[in-house]
C-alpha positions as CSV (number, residue, x, y, z in Angstrom):
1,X,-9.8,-41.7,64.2
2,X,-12.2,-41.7,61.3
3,X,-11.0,-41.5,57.9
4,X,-13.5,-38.9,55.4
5,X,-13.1,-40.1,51.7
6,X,-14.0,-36.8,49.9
7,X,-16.7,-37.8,47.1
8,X,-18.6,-35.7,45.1
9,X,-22.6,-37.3,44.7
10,X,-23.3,-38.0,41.4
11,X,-25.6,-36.3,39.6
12,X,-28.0,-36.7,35.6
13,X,-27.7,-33.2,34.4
14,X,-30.7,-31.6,32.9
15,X,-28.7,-30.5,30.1
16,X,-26.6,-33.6,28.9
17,X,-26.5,-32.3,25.4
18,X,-24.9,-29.0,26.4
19,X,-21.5,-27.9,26.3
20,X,-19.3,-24.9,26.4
21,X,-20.8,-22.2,23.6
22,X,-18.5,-21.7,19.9
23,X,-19.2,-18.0,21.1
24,X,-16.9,-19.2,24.2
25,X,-14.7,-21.2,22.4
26,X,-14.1,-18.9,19.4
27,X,-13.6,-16.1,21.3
28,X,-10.9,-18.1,23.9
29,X,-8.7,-18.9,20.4
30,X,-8.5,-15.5,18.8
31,X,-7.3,-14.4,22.3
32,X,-4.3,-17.1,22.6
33,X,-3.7,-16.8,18.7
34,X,-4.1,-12.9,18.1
35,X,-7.3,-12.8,15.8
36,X,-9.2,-10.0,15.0
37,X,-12.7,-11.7,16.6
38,X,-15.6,-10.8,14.6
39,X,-16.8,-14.3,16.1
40,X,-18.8,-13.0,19.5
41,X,-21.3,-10.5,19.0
42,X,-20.0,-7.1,21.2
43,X,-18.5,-3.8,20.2
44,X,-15.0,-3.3,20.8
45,X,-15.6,0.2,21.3
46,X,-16.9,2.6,24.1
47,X,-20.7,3.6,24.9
48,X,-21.6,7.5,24.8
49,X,-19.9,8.8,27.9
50,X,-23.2,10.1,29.0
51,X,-24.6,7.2,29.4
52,X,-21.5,6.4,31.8
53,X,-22.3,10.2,33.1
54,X,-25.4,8.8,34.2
55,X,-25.2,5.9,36.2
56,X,-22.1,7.7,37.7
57,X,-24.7,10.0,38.8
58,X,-27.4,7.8,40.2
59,X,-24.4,5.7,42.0
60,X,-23.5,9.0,43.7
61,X,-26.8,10.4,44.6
62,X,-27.0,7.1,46.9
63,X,-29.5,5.2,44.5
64,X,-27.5,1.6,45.4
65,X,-30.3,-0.3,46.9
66,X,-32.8,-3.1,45.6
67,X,-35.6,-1.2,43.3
68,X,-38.5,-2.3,42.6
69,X,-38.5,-6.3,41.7
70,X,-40.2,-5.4,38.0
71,X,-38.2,-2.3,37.7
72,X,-37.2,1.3,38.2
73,X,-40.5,3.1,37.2
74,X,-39.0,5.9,35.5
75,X,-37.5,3.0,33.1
76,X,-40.0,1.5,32.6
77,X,-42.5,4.7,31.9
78,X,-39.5,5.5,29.4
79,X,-39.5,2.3,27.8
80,X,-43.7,2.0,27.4
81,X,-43.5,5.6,26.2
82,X,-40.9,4.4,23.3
83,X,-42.8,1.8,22.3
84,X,-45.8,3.8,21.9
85,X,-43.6,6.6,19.9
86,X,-42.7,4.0,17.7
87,X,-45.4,1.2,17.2
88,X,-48.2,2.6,18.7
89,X,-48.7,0.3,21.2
90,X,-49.6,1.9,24.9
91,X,-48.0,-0.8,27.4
92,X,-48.8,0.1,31.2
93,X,-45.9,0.8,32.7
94,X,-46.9,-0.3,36.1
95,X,-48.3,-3.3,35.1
96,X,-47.2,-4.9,31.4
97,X,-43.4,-3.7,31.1
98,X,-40.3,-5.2,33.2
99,X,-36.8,-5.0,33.4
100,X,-34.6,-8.1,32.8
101,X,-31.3,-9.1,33.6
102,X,-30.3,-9.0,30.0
103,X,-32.8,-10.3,27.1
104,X,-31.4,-14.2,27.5
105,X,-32.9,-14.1,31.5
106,X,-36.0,-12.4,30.0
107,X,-36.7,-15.6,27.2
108,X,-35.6,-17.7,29.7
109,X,-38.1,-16.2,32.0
110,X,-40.6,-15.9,29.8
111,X,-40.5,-19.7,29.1
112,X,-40.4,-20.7,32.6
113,X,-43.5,-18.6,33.5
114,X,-45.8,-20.7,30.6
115,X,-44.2,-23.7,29.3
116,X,-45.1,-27.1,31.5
117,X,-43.8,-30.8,31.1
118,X,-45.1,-31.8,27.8
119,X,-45.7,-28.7,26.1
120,X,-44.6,-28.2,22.5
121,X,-42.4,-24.9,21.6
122,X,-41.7,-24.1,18.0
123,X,-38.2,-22.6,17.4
124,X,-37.4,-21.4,13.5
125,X,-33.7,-22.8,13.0
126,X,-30.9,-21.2,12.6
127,X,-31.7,-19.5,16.3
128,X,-30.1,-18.3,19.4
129,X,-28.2,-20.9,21.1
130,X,-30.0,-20.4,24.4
131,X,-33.7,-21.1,22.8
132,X,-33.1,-24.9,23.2
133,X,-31.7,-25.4,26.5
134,X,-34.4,-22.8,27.9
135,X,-37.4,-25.2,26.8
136,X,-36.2,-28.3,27.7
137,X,-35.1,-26.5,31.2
138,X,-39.2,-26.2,31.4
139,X,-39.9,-29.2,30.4
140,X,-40.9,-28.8,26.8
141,X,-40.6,-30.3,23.7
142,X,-38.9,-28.4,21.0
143,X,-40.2,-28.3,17.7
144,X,-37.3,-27.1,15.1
145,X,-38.9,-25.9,12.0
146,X,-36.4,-24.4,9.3
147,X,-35.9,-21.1,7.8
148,X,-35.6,-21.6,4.1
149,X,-31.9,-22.2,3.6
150,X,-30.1,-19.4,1.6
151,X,-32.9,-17.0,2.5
152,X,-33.7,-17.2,5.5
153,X,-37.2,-16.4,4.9
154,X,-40.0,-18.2,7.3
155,X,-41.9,-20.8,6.0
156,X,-45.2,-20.8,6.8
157,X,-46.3,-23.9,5.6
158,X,-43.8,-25.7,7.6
159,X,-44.9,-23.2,10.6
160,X,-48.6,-23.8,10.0
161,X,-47.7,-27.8,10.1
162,X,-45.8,-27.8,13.3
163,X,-48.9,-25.8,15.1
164,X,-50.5,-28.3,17.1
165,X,-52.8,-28.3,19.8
166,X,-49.7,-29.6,22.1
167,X,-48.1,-25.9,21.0
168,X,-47.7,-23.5,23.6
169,X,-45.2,-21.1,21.9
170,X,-43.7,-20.2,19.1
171,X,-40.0,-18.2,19.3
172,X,-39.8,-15.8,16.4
173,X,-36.6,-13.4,16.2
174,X,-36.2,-10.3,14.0
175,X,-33.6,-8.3,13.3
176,X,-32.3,-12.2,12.9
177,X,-29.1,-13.8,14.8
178,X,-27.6,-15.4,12.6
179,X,-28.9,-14.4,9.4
180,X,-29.1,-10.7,9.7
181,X,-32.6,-11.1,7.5
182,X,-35.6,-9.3,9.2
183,X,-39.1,-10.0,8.9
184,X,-41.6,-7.5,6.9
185,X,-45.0,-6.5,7.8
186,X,-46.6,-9.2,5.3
187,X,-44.6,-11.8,7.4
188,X,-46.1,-10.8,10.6
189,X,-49.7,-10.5,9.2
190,X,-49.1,-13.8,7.9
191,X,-47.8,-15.6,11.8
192,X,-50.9,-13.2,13.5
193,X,-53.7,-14.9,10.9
194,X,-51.9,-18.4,11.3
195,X,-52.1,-17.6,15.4
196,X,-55.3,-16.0,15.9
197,X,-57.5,-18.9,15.8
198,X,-54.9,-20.6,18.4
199,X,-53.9,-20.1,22.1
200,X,-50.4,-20.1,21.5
201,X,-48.1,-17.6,23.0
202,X,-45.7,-15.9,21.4
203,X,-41.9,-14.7,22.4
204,X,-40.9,-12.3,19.9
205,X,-36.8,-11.7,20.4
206,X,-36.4,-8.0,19.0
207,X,-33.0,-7.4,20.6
208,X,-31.5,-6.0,17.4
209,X,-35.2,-4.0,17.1
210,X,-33.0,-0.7,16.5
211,X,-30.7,-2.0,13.8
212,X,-32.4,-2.4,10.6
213,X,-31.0,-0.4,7.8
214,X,-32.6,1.5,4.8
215,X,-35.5,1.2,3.2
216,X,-36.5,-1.6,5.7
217,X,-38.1,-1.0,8.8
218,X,-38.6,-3.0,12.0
219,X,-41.4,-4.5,12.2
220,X,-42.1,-5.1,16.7
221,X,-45.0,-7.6,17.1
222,X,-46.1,-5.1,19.3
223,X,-47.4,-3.4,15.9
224,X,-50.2,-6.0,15.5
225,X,-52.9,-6.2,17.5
226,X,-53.3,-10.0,17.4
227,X,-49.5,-10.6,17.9
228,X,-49.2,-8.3,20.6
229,X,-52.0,-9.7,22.7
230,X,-50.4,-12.8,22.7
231,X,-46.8,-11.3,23.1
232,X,-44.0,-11.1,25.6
233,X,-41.5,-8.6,23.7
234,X,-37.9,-8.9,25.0
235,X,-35.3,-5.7,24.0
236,X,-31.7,-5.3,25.1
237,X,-30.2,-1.9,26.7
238,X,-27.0,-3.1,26.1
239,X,-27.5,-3.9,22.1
240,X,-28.8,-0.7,21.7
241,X,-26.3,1.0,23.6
242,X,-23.4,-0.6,23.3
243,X,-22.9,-2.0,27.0
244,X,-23.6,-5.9,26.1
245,X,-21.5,-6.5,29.8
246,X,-24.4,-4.5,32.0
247,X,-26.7,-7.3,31.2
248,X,-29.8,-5.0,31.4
249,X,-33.1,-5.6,29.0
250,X,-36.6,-5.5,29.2
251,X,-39.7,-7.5,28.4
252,X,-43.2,-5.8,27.2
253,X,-46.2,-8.2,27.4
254,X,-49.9,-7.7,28.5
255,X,-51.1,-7.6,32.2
256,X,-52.4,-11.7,32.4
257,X,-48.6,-12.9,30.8
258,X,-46.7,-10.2,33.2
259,X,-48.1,-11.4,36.0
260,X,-46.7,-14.7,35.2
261,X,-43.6,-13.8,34.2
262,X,-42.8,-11.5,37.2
263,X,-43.5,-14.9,39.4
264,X,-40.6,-16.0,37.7
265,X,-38.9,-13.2,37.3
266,X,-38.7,-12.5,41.3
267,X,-37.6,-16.0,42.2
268,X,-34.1,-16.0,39.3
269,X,-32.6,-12.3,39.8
270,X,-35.4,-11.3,41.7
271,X,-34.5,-7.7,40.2
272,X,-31.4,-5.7,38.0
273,X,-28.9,-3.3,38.8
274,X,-30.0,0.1,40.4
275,X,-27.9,3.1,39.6
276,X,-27.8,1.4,35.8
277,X,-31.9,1.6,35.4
278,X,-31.6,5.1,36.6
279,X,-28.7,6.0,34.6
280,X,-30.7,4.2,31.6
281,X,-33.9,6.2,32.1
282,X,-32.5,9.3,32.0
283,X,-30.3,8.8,28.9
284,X,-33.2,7.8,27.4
285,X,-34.8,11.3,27.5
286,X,-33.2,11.9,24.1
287,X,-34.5,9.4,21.5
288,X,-31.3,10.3,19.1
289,X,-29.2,7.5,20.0
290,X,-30.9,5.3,19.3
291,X,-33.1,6.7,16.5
292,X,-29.4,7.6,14.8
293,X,-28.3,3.6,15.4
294,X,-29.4,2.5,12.1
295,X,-27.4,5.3,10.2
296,X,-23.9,4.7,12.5
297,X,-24.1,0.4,12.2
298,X,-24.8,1.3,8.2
299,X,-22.0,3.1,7.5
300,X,-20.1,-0.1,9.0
301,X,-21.7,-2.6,7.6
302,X,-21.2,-0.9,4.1
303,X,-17.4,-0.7,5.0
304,X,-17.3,-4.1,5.6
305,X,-19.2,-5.2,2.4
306,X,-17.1,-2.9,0.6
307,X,-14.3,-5.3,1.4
308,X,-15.4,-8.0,1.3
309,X,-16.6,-7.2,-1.9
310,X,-12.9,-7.6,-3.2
311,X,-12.8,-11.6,-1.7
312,X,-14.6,-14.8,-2.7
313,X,-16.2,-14.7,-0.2
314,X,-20.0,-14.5,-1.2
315,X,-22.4,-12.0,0.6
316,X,-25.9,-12.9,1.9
317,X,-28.0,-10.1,2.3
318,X,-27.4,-7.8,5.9
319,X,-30.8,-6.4,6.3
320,X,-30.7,-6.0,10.1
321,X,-28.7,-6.8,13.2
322,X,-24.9,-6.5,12.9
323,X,-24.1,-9.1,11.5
324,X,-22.8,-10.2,8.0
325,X,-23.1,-13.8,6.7
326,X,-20.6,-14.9,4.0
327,X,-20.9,-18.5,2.0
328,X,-17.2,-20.1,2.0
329,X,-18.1,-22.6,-1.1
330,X,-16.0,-20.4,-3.4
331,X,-12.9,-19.9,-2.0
332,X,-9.5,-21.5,-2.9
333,X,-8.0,-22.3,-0.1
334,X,-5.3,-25.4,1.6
335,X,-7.8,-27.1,3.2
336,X,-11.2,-26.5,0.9
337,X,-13.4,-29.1,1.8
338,X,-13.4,-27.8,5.3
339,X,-16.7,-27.9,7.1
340,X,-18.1,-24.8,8.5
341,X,-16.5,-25.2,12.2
342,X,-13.7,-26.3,10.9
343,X,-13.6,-23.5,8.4
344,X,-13.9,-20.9,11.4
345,X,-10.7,-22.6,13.2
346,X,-8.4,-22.6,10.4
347,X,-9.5,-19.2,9.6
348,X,-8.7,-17.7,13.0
349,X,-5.5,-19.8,13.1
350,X,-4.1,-19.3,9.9
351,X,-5.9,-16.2,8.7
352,X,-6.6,-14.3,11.9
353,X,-9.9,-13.4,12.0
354,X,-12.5,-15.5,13.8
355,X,-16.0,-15.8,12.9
356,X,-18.8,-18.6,13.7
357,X,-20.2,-21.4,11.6
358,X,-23.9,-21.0,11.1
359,X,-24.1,-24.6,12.0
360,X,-24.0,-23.9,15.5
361,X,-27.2,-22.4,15.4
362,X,-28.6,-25.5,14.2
363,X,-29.8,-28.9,16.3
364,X,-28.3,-31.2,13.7
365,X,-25.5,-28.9,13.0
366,X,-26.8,-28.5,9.1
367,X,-23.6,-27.2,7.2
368,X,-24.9,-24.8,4.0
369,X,-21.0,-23.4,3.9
370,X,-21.8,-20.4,5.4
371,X,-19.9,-18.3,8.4
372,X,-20.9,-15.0,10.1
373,X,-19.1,-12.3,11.2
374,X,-19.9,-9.4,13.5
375,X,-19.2,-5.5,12.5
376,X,-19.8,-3.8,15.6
377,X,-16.3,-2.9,16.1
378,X,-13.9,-0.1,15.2
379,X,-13.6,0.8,11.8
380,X,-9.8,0.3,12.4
381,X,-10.5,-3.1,13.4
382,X,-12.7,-3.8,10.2
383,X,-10.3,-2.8,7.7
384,X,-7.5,-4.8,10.0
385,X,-10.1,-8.0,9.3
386,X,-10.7,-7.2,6.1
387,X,-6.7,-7.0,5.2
388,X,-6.2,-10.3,6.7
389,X,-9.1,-11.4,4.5
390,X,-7.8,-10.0,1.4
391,X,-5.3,-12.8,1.0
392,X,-7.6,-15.1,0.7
């Protein structure tokens, strides 16, 4: 009788520099040690039970089979007529919006459909862990151009220097993630003028695009003419409606890039969830929830500022998104020449509150001692953080 050795083939993986996310890891040790986790970026609170009303509905009424691969079309009529409502941009919903399995399939997608071996993408550090990876899955070459440290504010010398005629996109992300810093209309005029005479693409990451707070205002590339033609536009259903776990968002680009994407698109998830894109279209009949988002993450991100306010911590700006960053550099505590990781374990050991080093959002892991925490939680939870925080 034969004797089978069981052997597993090796394999090279095509991400040898990736590991398990500080989102995952973060969030895994304020679970075993009790921490308040203003680390990972998700409410801790429920969505408008009308939404839930909704899908509810749709799962009842039988709608449980495979839609459409690029979408339900009454979603995606409601998200075109949205974007016209508010940037004036008239997107056929036939033929130039899609729905996504979450906005990190859609940039993933969107990178797969036009980056090839060799191509250069430009990604403006600190950004989205997943920006990286998603490139050098295509085949690209990644290009990391800093935001000015302490700002956050782009650079465009240092944008205009890494265009070359090797680029064939450039990742832009506003309301920001990590910074919470937005970009204004003079900073989009600015990246369509330094793009127009180009034929670089560009993925414009507006997931937060319905939490920027007073007097700013969001500016969508789908505002510009010359960004928008250029443009595939990812949003997320569950930022906006606080249901990060139903993984549904959407992508807005012209015909020519849609086509392309939805080759992609139908070969990874093929298509998303059916009784959610109906329950989604018909909440969003009524524009107030999310026209009234700004207003509700304000009054908690004022909250938490408000204490914070009474800590050494020092606040960076929280112009969008909802996040808050914090620089460490002036607090007394045990262990004060901790790095910024390091910072974030001790804290959610000793303190009881997790948060995430900004370093993590960078390639080289630059350390400017400065940590970010995440307000889209109870305001019971907030003012348990922020008694934690007090002692220190």
């Amino acid at each position: 009788m034969n004797t089978v050795t069981e052997r597993t083939p090796e394999i090279t993986s095509k991400l040898p520099n990736v590991g398990t996310t500080i989102f995952t890891v973060m969030s895994a040790l304020a679970a075993e040690k009790g921490a308040v986790n203003l680390g990972q970026g998700f409410p801790d609170f429920d969505c408008d039970p009308r939404l839930v009303q909704a899908v509810t509905d749709a799962m009842t009424q039988g709608l449980n089979q495979y839609p459409p691969m690029a979408g339900v079309p009454a979603l995606r009529e409601a998200v075109a007529a949205k974007i016209q409502a508010l940037h004036g941009r008239a997107y056929s919903a036939a033929d130039e919006i899609t729905i996504t399995a979450g906005a990190t399939q859609a940039i993933l997608t969107a990178i797969l459909a036009v980056v090839r071996p060799g191509d250069e993408v430009i990604v403006l550090e600190p950004c989205y862990d997943s920006y990286v990876p998603n490139i050098e899955l295509a085949g690209g070459t990644v290009v990391r151009v800093p935001l000015t440290p302490g700002s956050f504010r782009p650079d465009f010398d240092k944008i205009a220097a890494a265009l070359t005629p090797k680029t064939r996109a450039i990742l832009v992300n506003s309301p920001h993630n990590p910074s919470a810093t937005i970009w204004s209309r003079e900073d989009m005029l600015r990246l369509q003028e330094l793009l127009e005479p180009t034929e670089v693409l560009l993925i414009s990451d507006e997931v937060y695009e319905h939490m920027v707070y007073a007097p700013n205002e969001h500016q969508s590339a789908a505002r510009f003419p010359g960004l928008a033609a250029r443009a595939f536009i990812v949003s997320s259903f569950g930022k906006t409606y606080h249901v990060t776990g139903w993984k549904v968002g959407y992508v807005a680009a012209p015909a020519a890039l849609t086509t392309e994407f939805r080759k992609m698109h139908q070969f990874n998830v093929f298509t998303v969830n059916t009784p959610v894109q109906h329950g989604l279209a018909r909440y969003m009949a009524d524009p107030r929830p999310y026209l009234e988002l700004p207003a509700f993450y304000a009054a908690k991100r004022d909250l938490f500022r408000e204490g914070l306010s009474r800590t050494k911590f020092r606040l960076l700006p929280s112009e969008g998104t909802y996040f808050q960053c914090v620089d460490i550099s002036g607090l007394s505590v045990p262990e004060r020449d901790l790095n910024e990781a390091d910072f974030c374990l001790w804290l959610t050991r000793e303190v009881g509150v997790a948060a995430i080093p900004l370093s993590a959002f960078y390639g080289n892991g630059f350390d400017q001692r400065v940590v970010r925490f995440c307000f889209a939680k109870k305001d019971e939870t907030l003012r348990q953080a922020l008694d934690r925080l007090a002692r220190l």
